[in-house]
C-alpha positions as CSV (number, residue, x, y, z in Angstrom):
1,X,-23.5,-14.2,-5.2
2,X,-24.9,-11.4,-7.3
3,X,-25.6,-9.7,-3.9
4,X,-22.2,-9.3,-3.1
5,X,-21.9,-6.8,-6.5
6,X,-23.6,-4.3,-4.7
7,X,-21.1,-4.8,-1.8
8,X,-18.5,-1.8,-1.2
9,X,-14.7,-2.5,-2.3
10,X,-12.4,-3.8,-0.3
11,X,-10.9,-0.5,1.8
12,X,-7.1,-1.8,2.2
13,X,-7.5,-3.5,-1.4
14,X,-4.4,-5.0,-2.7
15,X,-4.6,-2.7,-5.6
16,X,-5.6,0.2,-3.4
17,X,-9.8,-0.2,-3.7
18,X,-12.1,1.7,-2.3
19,X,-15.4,3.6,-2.2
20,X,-15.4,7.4,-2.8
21,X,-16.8,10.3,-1.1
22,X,-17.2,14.3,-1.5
23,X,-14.7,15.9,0.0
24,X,-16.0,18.6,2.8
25,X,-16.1,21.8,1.8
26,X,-14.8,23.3,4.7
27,X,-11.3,22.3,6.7
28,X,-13.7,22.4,10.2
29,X,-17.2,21.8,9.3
30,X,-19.6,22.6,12.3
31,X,-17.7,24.2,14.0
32,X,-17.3,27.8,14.2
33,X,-14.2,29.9,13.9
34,X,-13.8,30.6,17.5
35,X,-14.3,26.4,18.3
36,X,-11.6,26.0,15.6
37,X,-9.0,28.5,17.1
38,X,-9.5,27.3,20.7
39,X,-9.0,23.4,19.8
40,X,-5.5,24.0,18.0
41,X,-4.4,26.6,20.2
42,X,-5.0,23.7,22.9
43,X,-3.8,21.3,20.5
44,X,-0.6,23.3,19.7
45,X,0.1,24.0,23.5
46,X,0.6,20.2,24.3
47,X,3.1,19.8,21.2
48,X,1.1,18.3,18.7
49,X,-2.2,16.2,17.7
50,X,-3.5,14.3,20.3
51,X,-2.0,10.8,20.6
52,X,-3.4,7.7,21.6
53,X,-0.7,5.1,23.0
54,X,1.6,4.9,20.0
55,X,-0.4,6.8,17.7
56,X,1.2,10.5,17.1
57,X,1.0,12.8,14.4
58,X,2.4,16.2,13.6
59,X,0.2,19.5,14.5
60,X,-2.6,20.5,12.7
61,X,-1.1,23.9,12.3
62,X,1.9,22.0,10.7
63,X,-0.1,19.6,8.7
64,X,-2.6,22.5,7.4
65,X,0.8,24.6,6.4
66,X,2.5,21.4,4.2
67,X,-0.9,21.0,2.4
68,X,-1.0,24.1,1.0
69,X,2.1,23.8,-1.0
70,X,2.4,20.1,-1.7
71,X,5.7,18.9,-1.3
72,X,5.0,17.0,-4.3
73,X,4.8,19.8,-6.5
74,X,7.8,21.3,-4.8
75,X,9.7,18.4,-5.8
76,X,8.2,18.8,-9.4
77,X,9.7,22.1,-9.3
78,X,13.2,21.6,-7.9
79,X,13.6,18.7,-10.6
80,X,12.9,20.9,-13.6
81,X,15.3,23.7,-12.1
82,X,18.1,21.1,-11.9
83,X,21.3,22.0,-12.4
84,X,22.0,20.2,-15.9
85,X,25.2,18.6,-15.7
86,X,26.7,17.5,-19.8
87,X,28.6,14.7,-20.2
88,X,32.2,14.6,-20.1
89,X,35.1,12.6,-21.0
90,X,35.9,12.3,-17.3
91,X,32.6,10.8,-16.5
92,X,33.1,7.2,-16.0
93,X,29.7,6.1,-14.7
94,X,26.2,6.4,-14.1
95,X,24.1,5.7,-11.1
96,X,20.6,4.4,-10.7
97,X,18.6,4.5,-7.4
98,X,16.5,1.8,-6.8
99,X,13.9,2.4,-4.1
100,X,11.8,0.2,-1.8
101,X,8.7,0.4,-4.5
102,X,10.6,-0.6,-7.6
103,X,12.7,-3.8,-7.5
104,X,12.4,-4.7,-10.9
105,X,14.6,-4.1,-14.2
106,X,11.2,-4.3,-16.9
107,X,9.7,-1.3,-16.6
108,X,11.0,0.9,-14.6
109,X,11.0,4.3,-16.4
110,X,14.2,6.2,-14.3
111,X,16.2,3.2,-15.1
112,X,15.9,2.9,-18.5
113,X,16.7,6.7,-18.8
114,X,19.7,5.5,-16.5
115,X,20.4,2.9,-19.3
116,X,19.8,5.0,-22.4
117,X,22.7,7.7,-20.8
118,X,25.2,4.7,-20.0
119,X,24.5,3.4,-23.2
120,X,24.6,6.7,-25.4
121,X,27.9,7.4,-23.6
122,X,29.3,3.7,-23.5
123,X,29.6,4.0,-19.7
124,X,28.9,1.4,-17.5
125,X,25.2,1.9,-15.3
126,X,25.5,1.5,-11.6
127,X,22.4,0.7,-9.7
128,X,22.5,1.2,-5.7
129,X,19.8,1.1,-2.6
130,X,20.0,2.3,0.5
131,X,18.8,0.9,4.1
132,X,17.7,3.0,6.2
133,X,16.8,1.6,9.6
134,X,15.7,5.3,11.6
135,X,13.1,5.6,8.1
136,X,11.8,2.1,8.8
137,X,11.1,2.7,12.3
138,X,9.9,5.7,11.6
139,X,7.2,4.6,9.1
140,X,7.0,1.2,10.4
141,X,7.8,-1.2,8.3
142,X,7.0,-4.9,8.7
143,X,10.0,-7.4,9.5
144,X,8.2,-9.2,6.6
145,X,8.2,-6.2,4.3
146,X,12.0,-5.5,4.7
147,X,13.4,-9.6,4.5
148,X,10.9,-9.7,1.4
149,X,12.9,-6.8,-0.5
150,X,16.2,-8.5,0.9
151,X,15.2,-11.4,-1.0
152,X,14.1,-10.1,-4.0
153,X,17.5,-7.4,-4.1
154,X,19.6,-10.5,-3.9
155,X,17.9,-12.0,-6.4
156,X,18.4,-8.8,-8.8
157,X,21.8,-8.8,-7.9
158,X,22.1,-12.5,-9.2
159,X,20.5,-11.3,-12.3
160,X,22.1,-8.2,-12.8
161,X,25.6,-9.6,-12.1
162,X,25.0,-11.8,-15.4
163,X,24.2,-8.6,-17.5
164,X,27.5,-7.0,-15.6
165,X,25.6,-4.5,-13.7
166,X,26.4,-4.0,-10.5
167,X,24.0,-3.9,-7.1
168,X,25.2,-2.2,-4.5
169,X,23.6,-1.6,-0.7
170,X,24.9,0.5,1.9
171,X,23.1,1.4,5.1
172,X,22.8,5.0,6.5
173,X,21.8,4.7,10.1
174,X,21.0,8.4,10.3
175,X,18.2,9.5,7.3
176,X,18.9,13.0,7.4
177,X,22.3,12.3,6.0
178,X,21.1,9.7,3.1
179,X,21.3,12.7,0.5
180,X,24.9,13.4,1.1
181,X,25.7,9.6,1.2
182,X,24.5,9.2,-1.7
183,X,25.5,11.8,-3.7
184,X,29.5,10.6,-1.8
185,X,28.8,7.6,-3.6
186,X,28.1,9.2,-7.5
187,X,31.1,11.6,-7.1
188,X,33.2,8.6,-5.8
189,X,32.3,6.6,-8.9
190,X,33.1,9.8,-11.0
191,X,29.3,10.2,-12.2
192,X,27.5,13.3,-13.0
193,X,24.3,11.8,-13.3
194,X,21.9,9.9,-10.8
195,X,18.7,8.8,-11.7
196,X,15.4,7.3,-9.6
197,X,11.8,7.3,-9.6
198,X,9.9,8.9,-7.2
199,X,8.4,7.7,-3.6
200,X,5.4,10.1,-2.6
201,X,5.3,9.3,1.4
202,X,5.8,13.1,2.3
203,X,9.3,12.0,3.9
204,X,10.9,11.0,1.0
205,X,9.6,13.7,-1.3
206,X,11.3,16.5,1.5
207,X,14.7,14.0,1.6
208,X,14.7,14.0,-2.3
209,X,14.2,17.8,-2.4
210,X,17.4,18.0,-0.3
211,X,19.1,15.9,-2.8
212,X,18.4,17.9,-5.4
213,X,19.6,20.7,-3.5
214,X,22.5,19.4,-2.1
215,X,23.6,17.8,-6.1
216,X,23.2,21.4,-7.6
217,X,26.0,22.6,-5.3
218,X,28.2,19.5,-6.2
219,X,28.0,19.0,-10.0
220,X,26.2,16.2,-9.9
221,X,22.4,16.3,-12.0
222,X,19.2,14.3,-10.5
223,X,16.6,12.7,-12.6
224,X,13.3,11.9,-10.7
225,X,11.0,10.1,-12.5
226,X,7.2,9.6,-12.0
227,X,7.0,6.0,-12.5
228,X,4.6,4.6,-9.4
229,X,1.2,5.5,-11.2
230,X,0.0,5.3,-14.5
231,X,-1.3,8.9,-14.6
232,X,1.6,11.0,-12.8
233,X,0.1,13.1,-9.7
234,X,-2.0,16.5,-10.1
235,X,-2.6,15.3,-13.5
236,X,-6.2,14.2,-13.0
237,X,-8.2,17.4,-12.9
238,X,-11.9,18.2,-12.7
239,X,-13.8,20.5,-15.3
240,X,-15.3,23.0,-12.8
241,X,-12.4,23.5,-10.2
242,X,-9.4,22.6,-12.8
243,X,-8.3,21.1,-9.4
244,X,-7.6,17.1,-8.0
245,X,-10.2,15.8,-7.7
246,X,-11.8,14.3,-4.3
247,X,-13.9,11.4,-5.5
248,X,-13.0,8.0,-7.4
249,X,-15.5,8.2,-9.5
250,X,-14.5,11.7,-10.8
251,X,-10.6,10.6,-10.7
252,X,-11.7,7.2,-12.7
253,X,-13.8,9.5,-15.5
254,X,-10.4,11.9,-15.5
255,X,-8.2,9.1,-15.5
256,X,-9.6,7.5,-18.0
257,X,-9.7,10.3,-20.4
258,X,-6.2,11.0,-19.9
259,X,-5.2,7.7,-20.9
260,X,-7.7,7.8,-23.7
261,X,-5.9,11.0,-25.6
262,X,-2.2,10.4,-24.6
263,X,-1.9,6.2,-24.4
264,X,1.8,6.6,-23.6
265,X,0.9,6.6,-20.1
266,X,0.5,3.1,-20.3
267,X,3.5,2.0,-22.2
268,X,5.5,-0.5,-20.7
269,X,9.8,-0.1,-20.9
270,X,11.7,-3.0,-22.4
271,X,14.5,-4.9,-19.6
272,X,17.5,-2.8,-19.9
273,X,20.7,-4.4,-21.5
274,X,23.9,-5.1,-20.5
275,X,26.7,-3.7,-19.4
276,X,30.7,-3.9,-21.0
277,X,32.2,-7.4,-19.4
278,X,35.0,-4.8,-18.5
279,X,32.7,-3.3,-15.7
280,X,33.2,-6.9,-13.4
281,X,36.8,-6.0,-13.0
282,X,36.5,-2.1,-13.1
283,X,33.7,-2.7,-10.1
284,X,34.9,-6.0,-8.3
285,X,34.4,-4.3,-5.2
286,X,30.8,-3.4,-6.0
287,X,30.2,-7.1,-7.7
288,X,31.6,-8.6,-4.2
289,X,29.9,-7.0,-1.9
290,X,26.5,-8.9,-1.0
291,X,22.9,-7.9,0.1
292,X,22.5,-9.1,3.6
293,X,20.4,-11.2,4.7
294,X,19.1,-9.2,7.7
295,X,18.6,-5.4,9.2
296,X,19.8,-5.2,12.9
297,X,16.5,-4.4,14.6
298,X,14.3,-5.9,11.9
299,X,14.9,-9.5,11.7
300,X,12.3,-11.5,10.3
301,X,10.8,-13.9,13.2
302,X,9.0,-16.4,10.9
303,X,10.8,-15.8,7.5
304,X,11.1,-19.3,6.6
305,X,7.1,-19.0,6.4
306,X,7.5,-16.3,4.6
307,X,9.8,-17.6,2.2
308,X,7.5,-20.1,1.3
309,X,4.5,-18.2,1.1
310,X,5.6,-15.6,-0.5
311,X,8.7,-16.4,-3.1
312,X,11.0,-14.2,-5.0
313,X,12.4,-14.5,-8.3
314,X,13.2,-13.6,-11.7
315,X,9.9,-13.9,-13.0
316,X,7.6,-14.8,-9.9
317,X,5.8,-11.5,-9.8
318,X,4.7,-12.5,-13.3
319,X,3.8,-16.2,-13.0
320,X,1.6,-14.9,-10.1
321,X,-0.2,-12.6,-11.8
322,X,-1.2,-14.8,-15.1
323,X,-2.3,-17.7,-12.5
324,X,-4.9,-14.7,-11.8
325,X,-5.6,-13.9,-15.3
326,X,-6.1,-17.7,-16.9
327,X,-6.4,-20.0,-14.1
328,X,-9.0,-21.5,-11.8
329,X,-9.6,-20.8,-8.2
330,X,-7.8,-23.4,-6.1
331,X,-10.4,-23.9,-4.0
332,X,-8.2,-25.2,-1.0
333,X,-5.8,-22.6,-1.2
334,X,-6.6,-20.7,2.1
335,X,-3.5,-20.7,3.4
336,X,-0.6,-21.6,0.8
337,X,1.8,-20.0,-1.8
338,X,-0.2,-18.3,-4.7
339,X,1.8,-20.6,-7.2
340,X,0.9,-23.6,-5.5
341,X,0.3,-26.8,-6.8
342,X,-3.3,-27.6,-8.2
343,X,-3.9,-25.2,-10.3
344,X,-5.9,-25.5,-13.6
345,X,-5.3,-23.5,-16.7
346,X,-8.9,-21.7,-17.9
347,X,-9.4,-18.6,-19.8
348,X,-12.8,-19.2,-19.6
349,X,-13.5,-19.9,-16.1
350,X,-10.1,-17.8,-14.7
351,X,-10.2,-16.0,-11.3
352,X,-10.1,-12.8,-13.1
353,X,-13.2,-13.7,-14.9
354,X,-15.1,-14.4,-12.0
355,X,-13.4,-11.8,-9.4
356,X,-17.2,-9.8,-9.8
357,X,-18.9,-12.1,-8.4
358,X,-16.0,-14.0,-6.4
359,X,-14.0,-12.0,-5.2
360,X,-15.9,-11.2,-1.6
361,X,-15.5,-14.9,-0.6
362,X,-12.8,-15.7,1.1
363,X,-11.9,-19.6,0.9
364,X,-9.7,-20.6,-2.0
365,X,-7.9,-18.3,-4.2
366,X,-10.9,-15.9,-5.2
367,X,-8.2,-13.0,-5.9
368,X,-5.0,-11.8,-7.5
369,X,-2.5,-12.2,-4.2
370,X,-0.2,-9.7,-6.6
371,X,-0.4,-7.2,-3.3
372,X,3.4,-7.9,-2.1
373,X,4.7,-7.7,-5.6
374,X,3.0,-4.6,-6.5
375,X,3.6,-3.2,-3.5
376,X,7.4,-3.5,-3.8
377,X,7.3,-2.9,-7.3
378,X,8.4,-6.4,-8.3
379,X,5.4,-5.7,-11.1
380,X,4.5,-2.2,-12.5
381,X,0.7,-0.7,-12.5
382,X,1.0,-0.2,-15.9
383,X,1.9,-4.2,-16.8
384,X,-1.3,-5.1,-14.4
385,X,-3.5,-2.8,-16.1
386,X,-2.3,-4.0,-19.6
387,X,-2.4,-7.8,-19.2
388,X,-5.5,-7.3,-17.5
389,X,-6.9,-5.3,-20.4
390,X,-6.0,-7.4,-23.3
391,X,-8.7,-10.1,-21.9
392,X,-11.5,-7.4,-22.0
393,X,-14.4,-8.1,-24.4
394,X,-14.9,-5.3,-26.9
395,X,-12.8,-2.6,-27.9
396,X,-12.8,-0.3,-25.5
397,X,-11.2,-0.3,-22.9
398,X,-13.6,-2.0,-19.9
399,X,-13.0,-0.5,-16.5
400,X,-16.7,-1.1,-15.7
401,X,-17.3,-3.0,-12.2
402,X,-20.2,-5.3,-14.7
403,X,-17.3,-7.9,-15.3
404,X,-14.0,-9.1,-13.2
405,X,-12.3,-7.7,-15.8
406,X,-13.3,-4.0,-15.4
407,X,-13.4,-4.6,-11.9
408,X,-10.1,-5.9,-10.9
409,X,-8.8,-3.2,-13.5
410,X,-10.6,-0.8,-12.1
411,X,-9.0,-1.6,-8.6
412,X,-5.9,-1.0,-10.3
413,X,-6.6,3.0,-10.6
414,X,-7.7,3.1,-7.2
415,X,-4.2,2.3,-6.4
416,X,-3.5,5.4,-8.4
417,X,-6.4,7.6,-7.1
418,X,-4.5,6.6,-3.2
419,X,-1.1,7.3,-4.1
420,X,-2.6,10.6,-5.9
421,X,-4.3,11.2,-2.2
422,X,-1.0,11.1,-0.5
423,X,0.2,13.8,-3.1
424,X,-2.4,15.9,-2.8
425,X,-3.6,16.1,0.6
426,X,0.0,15.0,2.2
427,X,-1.8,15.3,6.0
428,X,-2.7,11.7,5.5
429,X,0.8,10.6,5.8
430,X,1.2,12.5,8.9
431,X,-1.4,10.9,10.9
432,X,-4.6,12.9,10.4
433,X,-7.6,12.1,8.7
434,X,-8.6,13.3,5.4
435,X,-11.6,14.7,6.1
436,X,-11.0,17.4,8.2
437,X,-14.1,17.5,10.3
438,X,-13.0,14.3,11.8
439,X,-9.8,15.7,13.7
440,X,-11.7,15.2,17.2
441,X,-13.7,12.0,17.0
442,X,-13.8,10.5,20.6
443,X,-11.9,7.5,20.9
444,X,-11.2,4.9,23.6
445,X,-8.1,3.7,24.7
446,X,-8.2,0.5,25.8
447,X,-5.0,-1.6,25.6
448,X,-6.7,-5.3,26.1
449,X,-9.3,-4.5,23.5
450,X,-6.5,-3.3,21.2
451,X,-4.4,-6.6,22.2
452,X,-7.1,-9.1,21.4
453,X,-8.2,-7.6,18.1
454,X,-5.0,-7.8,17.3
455,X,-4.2,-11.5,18.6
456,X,-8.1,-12.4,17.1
457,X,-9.5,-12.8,20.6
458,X,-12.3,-10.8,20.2
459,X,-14.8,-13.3,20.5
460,X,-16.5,-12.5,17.1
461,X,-15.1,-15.5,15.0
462,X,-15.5,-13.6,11.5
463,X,-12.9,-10.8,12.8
464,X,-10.3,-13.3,15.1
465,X,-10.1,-15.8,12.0
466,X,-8.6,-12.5,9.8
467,X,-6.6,-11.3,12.1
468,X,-5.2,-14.9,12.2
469,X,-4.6,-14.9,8.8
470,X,-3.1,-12.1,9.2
471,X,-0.4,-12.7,11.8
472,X,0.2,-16.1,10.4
473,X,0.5,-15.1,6.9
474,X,1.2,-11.5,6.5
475,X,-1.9,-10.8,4.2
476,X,-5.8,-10.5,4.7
477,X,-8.2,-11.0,2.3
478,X,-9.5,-7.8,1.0
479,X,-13.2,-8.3,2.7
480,X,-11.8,-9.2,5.5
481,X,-9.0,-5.9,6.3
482,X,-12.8,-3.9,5.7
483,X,-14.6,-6.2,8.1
484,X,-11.9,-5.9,11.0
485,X,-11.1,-2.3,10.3
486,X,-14.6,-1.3,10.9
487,X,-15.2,-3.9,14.2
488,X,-11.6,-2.0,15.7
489,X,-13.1,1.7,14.8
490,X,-17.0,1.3,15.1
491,X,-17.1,-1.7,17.6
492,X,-14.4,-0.9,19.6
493,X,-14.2,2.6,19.1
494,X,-10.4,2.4,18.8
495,X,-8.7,5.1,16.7
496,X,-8.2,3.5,13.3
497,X,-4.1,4.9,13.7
498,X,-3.7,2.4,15.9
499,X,-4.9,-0.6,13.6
500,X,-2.9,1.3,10.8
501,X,0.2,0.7,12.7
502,X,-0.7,-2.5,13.7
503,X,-1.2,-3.9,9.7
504,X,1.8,-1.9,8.4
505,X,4.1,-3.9,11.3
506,X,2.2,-7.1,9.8
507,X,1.8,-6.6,6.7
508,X,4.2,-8.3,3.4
509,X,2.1,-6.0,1.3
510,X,1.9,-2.3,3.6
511,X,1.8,0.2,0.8
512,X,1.0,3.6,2.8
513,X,-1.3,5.1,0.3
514,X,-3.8,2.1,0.7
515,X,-3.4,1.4,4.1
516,X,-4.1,4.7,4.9
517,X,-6.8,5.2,2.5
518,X,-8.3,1.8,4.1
519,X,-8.4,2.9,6.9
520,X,-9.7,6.0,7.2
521,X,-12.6,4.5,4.6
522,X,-13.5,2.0,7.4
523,X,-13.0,4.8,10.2
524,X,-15.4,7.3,8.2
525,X,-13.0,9.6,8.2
526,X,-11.5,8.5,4.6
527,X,-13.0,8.7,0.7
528,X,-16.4,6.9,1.4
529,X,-19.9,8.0,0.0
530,X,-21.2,7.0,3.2
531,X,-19.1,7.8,6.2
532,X,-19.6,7.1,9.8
533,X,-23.2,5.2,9.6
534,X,-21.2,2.3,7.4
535,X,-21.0,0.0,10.2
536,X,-20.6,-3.7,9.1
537,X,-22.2,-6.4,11.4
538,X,-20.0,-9.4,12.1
539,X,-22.5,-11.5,11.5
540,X,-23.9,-10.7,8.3
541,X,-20.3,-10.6,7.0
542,X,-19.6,-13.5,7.8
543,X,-22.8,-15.1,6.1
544,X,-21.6,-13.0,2.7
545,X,-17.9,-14.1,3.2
546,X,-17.6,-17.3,4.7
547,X,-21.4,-19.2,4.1
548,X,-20.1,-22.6,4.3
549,X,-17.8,-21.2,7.7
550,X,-14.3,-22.8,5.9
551,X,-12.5,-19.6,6.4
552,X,-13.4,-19.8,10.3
553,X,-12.4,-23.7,10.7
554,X,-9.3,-23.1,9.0
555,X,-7.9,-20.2,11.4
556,X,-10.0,-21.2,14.2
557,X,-9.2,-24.8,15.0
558,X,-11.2,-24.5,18.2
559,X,-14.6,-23.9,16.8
560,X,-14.1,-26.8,14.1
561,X,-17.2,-28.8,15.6
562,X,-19.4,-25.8,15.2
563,X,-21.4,-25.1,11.6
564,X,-22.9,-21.8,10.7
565,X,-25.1,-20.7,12.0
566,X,-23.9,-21.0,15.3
567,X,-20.7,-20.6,14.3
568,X,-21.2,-17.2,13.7
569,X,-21.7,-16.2,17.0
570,X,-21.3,-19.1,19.6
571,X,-21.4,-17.6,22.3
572,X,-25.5,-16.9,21.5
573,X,-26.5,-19.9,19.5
574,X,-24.4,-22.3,22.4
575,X,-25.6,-23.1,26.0
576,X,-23.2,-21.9,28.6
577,X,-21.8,-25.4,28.8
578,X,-21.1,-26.4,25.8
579,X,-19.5,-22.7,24.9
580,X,-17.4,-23.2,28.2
581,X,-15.7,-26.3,26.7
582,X,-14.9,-24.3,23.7
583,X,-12.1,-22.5,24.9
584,X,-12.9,-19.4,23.2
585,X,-13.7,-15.6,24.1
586,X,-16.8,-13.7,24.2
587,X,-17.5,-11.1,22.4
588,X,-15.4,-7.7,24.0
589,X,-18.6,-6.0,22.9
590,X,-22.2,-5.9,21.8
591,X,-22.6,-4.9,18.3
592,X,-26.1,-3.0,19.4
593,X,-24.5,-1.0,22.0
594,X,-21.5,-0.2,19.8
595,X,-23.0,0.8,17.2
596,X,-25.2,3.1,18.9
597,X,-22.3,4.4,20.5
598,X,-20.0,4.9,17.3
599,X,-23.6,6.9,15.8
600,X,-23.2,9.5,18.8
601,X,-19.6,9.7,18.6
602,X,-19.0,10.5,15.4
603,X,-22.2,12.7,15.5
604,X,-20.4,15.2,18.7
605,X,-17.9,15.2,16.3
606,X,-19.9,16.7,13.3
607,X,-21.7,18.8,16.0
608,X,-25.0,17.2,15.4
609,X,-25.4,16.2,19.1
C-alpha cells in the first residue's frame, strides 16, 4: 500500500484534488508570432474554436480578451460601488438568494448578513431560488444534479417553514432576464436589500454584474458574498510576481499562510433564527407555494436510485461526513448509500485515518463520498476543513500528505486552488485549456469509441467497470475518474471536452471547477507537474486499484469467473474460445500503439516534431 503514496491525486477529486504544474510562460509556446496570428485568424473566420461533435467553446480572441480583466474582479468592483440603499420604515422585507452551491442554513455567510439585517430591523428574511432551465442546458447539468437540489430545497423549505421563513422558487425560462426577475420579486415584497453568495462559473459572475447594475437604477442594494472558498479569490498571492499563483503547491504554502495570520477565514456561521410567527400569514402565498418535484426537460430517469443512494436531509450532509471522520471502511460498500448499515464506530482505525494509504483502492468505503453534498453546498469547505482538523496530531495545523488527515485536508484546498482557477484564468469555463500551448492538440473523432467508453465497452475491464459505476450510480471513485480520463484522452485520443460533458450529464457531484481541472490534468493540458507523457496503463491500475479484482466482478458481472491476472486483460491471458463465451469487447485499442501515438501528438502540438 505504501506504493500507492507516491501515486498522483485523484484529478476530478471530490474535494477538487490534483497535481500541480508551472504555468507556461508564454500564451503560444513554440510557435511563432506569425503561426499564432494565422491559426486564430483561421480560427476566427469559422466563428469560433474548433469543435468536436458537441464540444464548442467561444474564440480564442474572446476568451484571451475576458482573461485579461477577470470578470471576477469586475464583480468585486461593481459590489463595492453599490448603490447603498438605508433602511426605511417602508421596508417590509429582506431577501436572500440561495444558489445551486449553497443549500444549507449553517454557514452560509450572505445569509446570515441576510439574517442580521431582518433581525436588526425586526423584518421578516425571505429566502428565494431560481430555475433556470436555458443555464442548465447551457452548462449541462446532470438530471441527477438538479432532482438532488429539488430534494434537498424541499427539504429546507420543511425546515425553514418551522422557523417561519419562507422558500420560494420561481423558474425563468429565459437567463438573460433572471436579474430583472429577480429584482420584480424584492421590489414586490417592498425590500431594499438582497443578499447572496457568489457562483464563479464566468456566466453567473457576468449575470450578477447585471444585477448589480440593473438594482442601482431601481433602489434596491446587492450584497455578494464570497462564501464558496475558505480563502476568497485573488487572495493567494506569490512573493515574486505579487500575482495568483499557477501551482498547488505555491497556492497550498499561500493559502496556508493566509489562514495562519487572519483565522477568521475559517470561522463557521451559527444557523440563523427565526422569523416573527406573523410572517406565515403576511407570506401564505410564499409558505404555500411548493418546490416541484421535476424541471420539464430534466427529469430524473432513475431517481428512485438516486434517492436511495444518495439521501437528503436536515442533517445528512453531516452524518456522512463524521462516518468518514470516526468510522471504519465498510468493506462491502461498493455500491450502497454512504450511511448504510454496517458501519463501525473507530477513531482509531477511521477511514480518514487511513485515507493515505487507502484511499487509491477502490472496494469498500476507502473515502469521504461528501462530493454531492459539498458540491451543492449542503456542507461548507470551511466545516470539512475544521472537523477534519480537530483530529490532527500536534498543534499545528497538518495539511501534510504523511497522514489521511493532512491529506484529505489538503484535498480540501485543492477545491479552493480549482475554484480560484476558474477566477483567475476564466478561459477554462469557456472550453479551452489552461495551458495555452495546448489550443491545437490533434484529436480524433470517433463517435463509437466515444459511445463505448461511455457505456464501459471498451474492452479494458479496469475503465468499463468505472464507467459502470458511473452510469449506475452517479459517482466514480476518485482513482478511477483519473484512470478513465486518461484511457479517453491518451488511449483514445478523444478531446477531454467531450468526457467533460459526458461526467457533468452523469454526474450527482459535477462541480465545474474540478471537473474541469480533472480533466485537463488527465488531458495534459491542466495543472500537472508532468503533462502529456502521464499516460496511465490499464493494467497496472488496475493491479494498484483493484488487486483482489472485486471492483471489476461487482460492475462486470460477465467476467465474474475470471481472477486477476487474467482478469485484467482477458482478451490476452484467455484463448479465443473461452474469451468468445465471455460476451465481452476487445480492447478499442492497443495501449502500445496509443501511447506512442498520444507522445507524437501532443509533441506536433508543442512543435517538438
Amino acid at each position: 500500500m505504501g506504493n500507492l503514496k507516491k501515486e498522483p491525486s485523484s484529478p476530478i477529486q471530490e474535494a477538487g484534488v490534483k497535481r500541480a504544474a508551472t504555468r507556461s510562460p508564454s500564451p503560444h509556446l513554440h510557435e511563432n508570432k506569425k503561426q499564432t496570428q494565422e491559426k486564430i485568424k483561421k480560427e476566427e473566420n469559422l466563428g469560433g474554436y474548433p469543435s468536436y461533435g458537441r464540444v464548442k467553446a467561444c474564440s480564442i480572441a474572446k476568451a484571451d480578451r475576458i482573461d485579461e480583466n477577470p470578470p471576477v474582479l469586475r464583480l468585486n468592483k461593481a459590489i463595492q460601488e453599490r448603490t447603498k440603499q438605508a433602511h426605511s420604515d417602508d421596508e417590509k422585507s429582506v431577501v436572500f438568494w440561495m444558489r445551486m452551491h449553497d443549500l444549507r442554513i449553517v454557514d452560509s455567510r450572505g445569509l446570515t448578513i441576510a439574517y442580521e439585517y431582518a433581525k436588526e430591523h425586526n423584518i421578516p428574511l425571505i429566502i428565494i431560488h431560481v430555475f433556470s432551465p436555458q443555464d442548465y442546458e447551457a452548462h449541462d447539468r446532470s438530471c441527477r444534479r438538479i432532482d438532488f437540489v429539488l430534494r434537498k430545497l424541499k427539504s429546507l423549505k420543511e425546515e425553514l417553514e418551522e422557523m417561519n421563513i419562507p422558500l420560494y422558487t420561481f423558474t425563468v425560462e429565459q437567463r438573460q432576464h433572471i436579474p430583472q426577475k429577480v429584482i420584480d420579486f424584492v421590489k414586490q415584497y417592498n425590500s431594499k436589500h438582497l443578499y447572496g453568495n457568489i457562483e464563479y462559473e464566468i456566466d453567473e459572475l457576468f449575470r450578477d454584474m447585471q444585477l448589480i447594475n440593473l438594482a442601482n437604477e431601481q433602489e434596491v442594494e446587492v450584497q455578494l458574498e464570497h462564501d464558496n472558498m475558505v480563502v476568497p479569490p485573488f487572495k493567494v498571492l506569490t512573493k515574486t510576481t505579487s500575482k495568483p499563483p499557477m501551482t498547488f503547491t505555491a497556492y497550498l504554502k499561500g493559502w496556508q499562510k493566509i489562514v495562519l495570520e487572519d483565522p477568521t477565514h475559517r470561522d463557521e456561521t451559527e444557523r440563523i433564527g427565526a422569523n416573527n410567527i406573523s410572517a406565515k400569514e403576511d407570506y401564505k402565498a410564499l409558505f404555500e407555494k411548493q418546490v416541484p418535484d421535476e424541471i420539464a426537460g430534466f427529469e430524473c430517469h432513475d431517481k428512485d436510485k438516486m434517492r436511495e443512494l444518495w439521501p437528503v436531509g436536515r442533517t445528512t450532509a453531516s452524518e456522512i461526513l463524521d462516518r468518514f471522520l470516526h468510522y471504519k471502511n465498510r468493506e462491502e460498500a461498493t455500491e450502497s448509500t454512504p450511511l448504510g448499515e454496517g458501519a463501525e464506530k473507530d477513531d482509531r482505525n477511521s477511514r480518514i485515518k487511513q485515507y493515505a494509504d487507502g484511499r487509491n483502492i477502490t472496494t469498500g468505503e476507502t473515502t469521504s463520498k461528501i462530493s454531492p453534498y459539498l458540491a451543492s453546498g449542503q456542507i461548507s469547505v470551511r466545516q470539512c476543513f475544521n472537523r477534519a482538523q480537530k483530529l490532527k496530531s500536534g498543534y499545528n495545523m497538518d495539511i501534510t500528505r504523511e497522514s489521511g488527515v493532512g491529506m484529505w485536508s489538503q484535498e480540501v484546498i485543492w477545491k479552493d486552488f480549482y475554484q480560484n482557477v476558474l477566477c483567475v484564468q476564466p478561459r477554462v469555463s469557456m472550453g479551452h485549456p489552461f495551458l495555452r500551448q495546448y489550443r491545437f492538440v490533434e484529436w480524433e473523432y470517433n463517435q463509437e469509441h466515444l459511445d463505448a467508453w461511455h457505456q464501459g465497452k471498451t474492452g479494458w475491464p479496469i475503465v468499463d467497470a468505472a464507467m459502470r459505476q458511473l452510469t449506475t450510480t452517479g459517482w466514480m471513485h476518485n482513482r478511477m475518474r483519473m484512470t478513465v480520463a486518461s484511457y479517453l484522452c491518451k488511449d483514445l485520443m478523444l478531446d477531454w471536452r467531450e468526457g467533460e460533458r459526458i461526467f457533468a450529464k452523469e454526474l450527482i457531484d459535477h462541480d465545474l471547477g474540478s471537473n474541469n481541472g480533472g480533466w485537463q490534468w488527465s488531458a495534459g493540458t491542466g495543472t500537472d507537474a508532468q503533462p502529456y507523457f502521464r499516460i496511465f496503463n490499464p493494467i497496472s491500475q488496475s493491479q494498484k486499484a483493484d488487486p483482489s479484482g472485486e471492483y471489476i466482478h461487482h460492475w462486470l458481472p460477465e467476467l465474474r469467473d475470471i481472477k486477476p491476472p487474467a482478469l485484467f486483460e482477458p482478451s490476452k491471458h484467455l484463448s479465443k474460445n473461452e474469451f468468445q463465451k465471455l460476451n465481452y469487447p476487445k480492447p478499442l485499442v492497443d495501449h502500445k500503439f496509443a501511447r506512442d501515438r498520444a507522445l507524437s501528438r501532443y509533441k506536433k502540438a508543442l512543435g517538438k516534431e
